[in-house]
N, C-alpha and C positions, 0 to 999 in steps of 0.2 A: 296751589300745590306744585306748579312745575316748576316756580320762580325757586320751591325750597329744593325741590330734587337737588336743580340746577345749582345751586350755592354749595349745596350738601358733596354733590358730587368733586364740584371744582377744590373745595377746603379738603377732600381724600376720607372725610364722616364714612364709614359703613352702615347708615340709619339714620332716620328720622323717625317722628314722631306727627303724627298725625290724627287728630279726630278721637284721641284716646287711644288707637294702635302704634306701636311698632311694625316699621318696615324696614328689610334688608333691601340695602341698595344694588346693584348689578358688579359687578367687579373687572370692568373692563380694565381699568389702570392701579388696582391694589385689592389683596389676596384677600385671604380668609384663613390664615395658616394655622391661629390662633382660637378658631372659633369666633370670632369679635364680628361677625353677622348675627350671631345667635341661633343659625336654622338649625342646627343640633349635629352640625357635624363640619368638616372644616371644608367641604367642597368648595367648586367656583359658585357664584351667583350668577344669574344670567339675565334675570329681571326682575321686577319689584318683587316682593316675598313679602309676607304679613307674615310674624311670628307669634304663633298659636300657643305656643307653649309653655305658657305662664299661668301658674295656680291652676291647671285642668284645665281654665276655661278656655276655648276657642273663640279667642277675641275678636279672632278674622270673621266668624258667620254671625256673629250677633247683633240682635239691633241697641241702640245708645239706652234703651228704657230696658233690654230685658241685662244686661251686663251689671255681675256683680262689682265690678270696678271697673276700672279705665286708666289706663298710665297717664301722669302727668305732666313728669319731667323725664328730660333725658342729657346726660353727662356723659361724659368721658375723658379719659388722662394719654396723654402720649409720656412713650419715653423717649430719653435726650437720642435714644440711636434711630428714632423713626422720626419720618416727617407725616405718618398717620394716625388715628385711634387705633389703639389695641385692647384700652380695658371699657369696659363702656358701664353705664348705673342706669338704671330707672326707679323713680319712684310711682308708686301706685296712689289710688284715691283712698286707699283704706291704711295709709300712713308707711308697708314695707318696700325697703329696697331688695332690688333686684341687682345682680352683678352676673356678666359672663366677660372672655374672651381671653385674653392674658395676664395670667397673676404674676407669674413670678419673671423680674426684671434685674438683672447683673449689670451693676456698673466697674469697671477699671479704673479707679484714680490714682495714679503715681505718687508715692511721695506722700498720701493723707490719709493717715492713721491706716494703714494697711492698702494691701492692692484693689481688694476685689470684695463688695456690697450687695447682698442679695437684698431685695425686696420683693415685698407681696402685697400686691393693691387691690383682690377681688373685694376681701373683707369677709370670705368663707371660713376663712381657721384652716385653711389649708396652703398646700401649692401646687394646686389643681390648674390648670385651664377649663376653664367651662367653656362648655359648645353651646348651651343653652342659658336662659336667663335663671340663676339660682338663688333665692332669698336668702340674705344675712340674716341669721335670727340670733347670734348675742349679743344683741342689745334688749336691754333692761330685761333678761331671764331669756323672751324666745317672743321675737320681734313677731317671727312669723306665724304666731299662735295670739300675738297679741290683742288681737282684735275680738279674740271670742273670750280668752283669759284674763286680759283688761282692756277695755274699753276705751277707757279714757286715753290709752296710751299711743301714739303717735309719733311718725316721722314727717315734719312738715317741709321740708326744705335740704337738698344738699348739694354739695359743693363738691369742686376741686380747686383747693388752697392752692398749688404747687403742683408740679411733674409728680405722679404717683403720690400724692398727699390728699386723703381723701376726708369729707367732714359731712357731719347729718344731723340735724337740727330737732329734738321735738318739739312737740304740743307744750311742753313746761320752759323752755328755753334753755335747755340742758344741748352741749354740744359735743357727741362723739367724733375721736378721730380714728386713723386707723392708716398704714398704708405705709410708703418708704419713711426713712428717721433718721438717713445718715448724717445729718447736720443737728436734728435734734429737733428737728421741723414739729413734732408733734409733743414737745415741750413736757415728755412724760418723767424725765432724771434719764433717762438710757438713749442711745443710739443704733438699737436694733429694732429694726421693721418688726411695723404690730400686723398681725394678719386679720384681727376680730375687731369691731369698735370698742373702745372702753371712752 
């Protein structure tokens, strides 16, 4: 685990993944302005942090047999103005994603098809910043009801296509996107940022 801190830290990541938890990393050399630690508020960090705050459960005090899930993966997008993470995703063992940190991203391009591009890459429906980890649930009705209202239904796998282009795979091979689209990146007919997966 020090080899990952240590990579984690050097690349500017605010988190790893670990043993099934999340941890907020220290913030000696990059903020927290955005909330993109997740400890639910946009302080400094100071030292490792376990984030508790997902689904109720306290992921930090549980042992690996009594936890009703455990994170699996962990993502995240920079934008072209940063050289660090500011929106971050986890996926869980019971198929939902989680998003916090920073949603909404303004680009200035001169000259291309107008000046000024907003996008939105939590995947909330909104343009929030989340302090904490907060489940996307429009996908397929309510992602994050999904597991007691269908069963079957699942996010197995997800992605960052691109800068702010985000992608979620299920159990059937159906592939949601969601996230910036000023080029058209998510190949829907329009050029306007999707904020929810379709």
């Amino acid at each position: 685990i020090i080899t990952k801190i240590y990579e984690a830290l050097k690349a500017g990541e605010s988190l790893i993944l670990y043993n099934g938890k999340l941890w907020a990393l220290p913030s000696y050399s990059y903020n927290n302005s955005y909330g993109q630690k997740g400890i639910g508020t946009t302080n400094r960090v100071t030292e490792i942090t376990c984030l508790n705050k997902i689904e109720g459960t306290d992921l930090c005090n549980v042992t690996e047999s009594d936890a009703s899930f455990e994170i699996v993966d962990l993502i995240y997008t920079v934008s072209y103005s940063s050289s660090y993470p500011e929106s971050y995703f986890a996926l869980d063992s019971n198929g939902k994603i989680w998003s916090w940190g920073r949603n909404s991203y303004t680009e200035t391009l001169s000259g291309i098809m107008g000046s000024t591009y907003y996008s939105y890459v939590l995947g909330t429906g909104n343009t929030n910043n989340e302090y904490s980890p907060v489940c996307i649930s429009d996908i397929s009705g309510d992602l994050c009801n999904a597991y007691t209202n269908n069963s079957s239904f699942k996010i197995v796998k997800i992605e960052t296509l691109a800068e702010g282009v985000m992608s979620a795979t299920d159990n059937e091979g159906n592939v949601w996107l969601w996230g910036k689209n000023y080029f058209g990146e998510l190949g829907n007919g329009t050029m306007e940022s999707v904020m929810q997966p379709y």
